[in-house]
C-alpha positions, 0 to 999 in steps of 0.5 A: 662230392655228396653233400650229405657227407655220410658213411653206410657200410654193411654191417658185414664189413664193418665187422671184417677183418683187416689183415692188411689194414689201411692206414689212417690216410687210406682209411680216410680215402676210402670212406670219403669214397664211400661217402660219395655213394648215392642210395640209388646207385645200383654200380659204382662209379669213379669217384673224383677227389680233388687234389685241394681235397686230398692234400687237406684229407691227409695232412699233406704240407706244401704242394703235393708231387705227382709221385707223392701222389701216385705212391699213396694210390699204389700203396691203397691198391694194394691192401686188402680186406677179409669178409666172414661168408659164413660155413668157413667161407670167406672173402679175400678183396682189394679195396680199390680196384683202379686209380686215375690222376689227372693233373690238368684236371687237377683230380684223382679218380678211383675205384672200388673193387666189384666185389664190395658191391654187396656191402655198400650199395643199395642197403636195406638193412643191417647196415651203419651209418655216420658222419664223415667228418668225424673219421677225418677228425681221427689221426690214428688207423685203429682209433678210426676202425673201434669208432666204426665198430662201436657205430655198429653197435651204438643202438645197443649201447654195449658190445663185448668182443674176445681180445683176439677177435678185436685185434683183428677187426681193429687191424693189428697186425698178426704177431704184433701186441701179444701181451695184452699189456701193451695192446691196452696201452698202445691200440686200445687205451690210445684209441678209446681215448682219441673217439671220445675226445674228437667225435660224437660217441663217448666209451668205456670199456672193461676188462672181462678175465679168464682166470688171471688173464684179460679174455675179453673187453665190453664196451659201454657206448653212448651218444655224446652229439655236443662233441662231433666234428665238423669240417668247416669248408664243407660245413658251408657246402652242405648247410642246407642239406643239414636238417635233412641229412641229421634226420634221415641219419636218426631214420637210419639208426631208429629202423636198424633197431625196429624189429619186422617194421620200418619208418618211411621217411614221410612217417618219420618226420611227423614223428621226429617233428612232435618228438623234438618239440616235446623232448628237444635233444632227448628226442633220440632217446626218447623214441629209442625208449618207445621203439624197445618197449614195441619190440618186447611187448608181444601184445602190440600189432600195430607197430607203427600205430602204436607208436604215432598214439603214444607220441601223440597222447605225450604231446596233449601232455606236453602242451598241458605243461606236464613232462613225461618220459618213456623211460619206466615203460617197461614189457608187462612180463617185466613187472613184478607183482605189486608194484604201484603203477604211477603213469598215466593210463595212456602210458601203459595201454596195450590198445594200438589206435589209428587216431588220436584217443578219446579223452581220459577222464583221469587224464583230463582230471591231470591236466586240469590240475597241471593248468590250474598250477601253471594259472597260480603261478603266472598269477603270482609273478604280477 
């Protein structure tokens, strides 16, 4: 099994519509699956799961029966899924095209439908990307399916939906919860509540009405880390992939954001390495600050060397015993006349250097000042 244990779809699929939803066993399944599929596979392959893994995966108590087995393996053959083409057209697929138990072996092999090889191999863009362990966490089909989508969306941190168009990415049944009433009580309530106990996202959501009634539903969404799931056992498999694995997850959520450039991975470890050390867990933020400023200050070039001098100039700060912050940096078509500029001049330069700038003499001037408090300070602890 990958020892990264992540789950990247095309956004495509994410948004797909479930007419014949898989249940939350199902779903566990086929992302687990997903989960095993390499970023250089350019086909699928079988993808093997141990019994001891599928029996954990879906709850199953005692020894598991072979027609037990091969039940679920029939019933997850038969569901399908509905992908918008676009121009009216659409995509009608099975999710598993073929199931294979091997007893002796003490495995179940399965397959993905060809179809889907778009939408899950050798991704480039448009795609998301998560932890496994926090769907294996979630007992419910429609808490698993508004945690995919709210991942779709989490880099933008709000997403609004029609009540009817959620219902079906979400996979309610046509005819089931026509009163909204007992949608919001039973699907979505239950569901928001379930995502934000056990995984590492945190939402809420409004009520947006047409008239009297609710038409549409807007989340809030927010990144809340402290909270993720872990699967102990293979917490241990995959412990010295972990640092890696978190990193390139960030990599991954930070270039869907950037607009007409990319992070390599190389590039993005020296940035991810300086902005830990100055911002520790706001490290993220931080740089998600950085990276909208770039897309919407049309005077920027240079992308990527603007943003390597900002993080750079933040570190002199920072070993100087300042603090700062990208969160006030803001586009120069977004600031009103008259308003008092306070940060330093680095902060808002529009220049794009490929190197470390040349000292400030304000900024130095700052630091001098930062380090002679930091010198009195000390002084007076003796």
């Amino acid at each position: 099994m990958n020892n990264s244990y992540l789950v990247t779809q095309s956004n495509d699929l994410i948004e797909a519509r479930h007419n014949n939803p898989l249940t939350a066993r199902e779903q566990k399944i086929v992302l687990t699956m997903v989960s095993m599929i390499e970023p250089s596979d350019s086909d699928f392959k079988h993808y093997r799961i141990s019994i001891r893994e599928f029996t954990e995966m879906l709850g199953l108590e005692g020894r598991t029966k072979y027609t037990e087995i091969k039940q679920i393996a029939k019933q997850l053959m038969s569901k399908t899924i509905e992908i918008p083409l676009g121009d009216g057209d659409w995509l009608l697929a099975n999710w598993v095209s073929s199931a294979k138990y091997l007893k002796g072996e003490g495995v179940i092999d399965l397959s993905f439908s060809p179809d889907l090889k778009p939408y899950m191999l050798q991704l480039k863009n448009q795609f998301t990307s998560y932890r496994l362990s926090n769907v294996l966490s979630l007992n419910s089909t429609y808490s698993i399916r508004l945690y995919e989508l709210m991942k779709k969306w989490q880099h933008l941190g709000r997403w609004e939906c029609s009540v009817v168009e959620l219902k079906g990415k979400m996979g309610v049944e046509e005819g089931q919860y026509k009163q909204y009433g007992h949608f919001k009580s039973r699907v979505l309530k239950t569901s928001v509540d379930e995502v934000n106990d056990k995984t590492d996202l945190y939402i809420i959501y409004k009520e947006i009405k047409k008239g009297r009634s609710v038409n549409k539903i807007e989340f809030i969404i927010r990144h809340a880390p402290e909270k993720e799931i872990h699967v102990p056992r293979l917490e241990e498999e995959r412990e010295t992939a972990k640092e890696s694995s978190v990193t390139d997850e960030m990599r991954a959520r930070l270039n869907e954001l950037a607009e007409g450039y990319q992070f390599d991975a190389t590039f993005f470890a020296q940035l991810h390495q300086g902005a830990s050390l100055i911002w520790k867990d706001d490290a993220e933020k931080e740089l998600e600050l950085l990276i909208r400023y770039v897309n919407e200050e049309k005077t920027v070039k240079n992308p990527l060397g603007f943003i390597k001098s900002k993080i750079t100039s933040a570190w002199e700060i920072h070993e100087a015993g300042g603090r700062i912050t990208f969160a006030d940096l803001q586009p120069v078509k977004e600031r009103w006349a008259g308003r008092e500029e306070k940060l330093p001049d680095w902060f808002t330069s529009k220049d794009e250097p490929q190197e470390i700038p040349k000292s400030n003499p304000k900024l130095e001037e700052e630091k001098a000042e930062i380090l002679k408090k930091l010198a009195q300070k000390k002084g007076s602890q003796f």
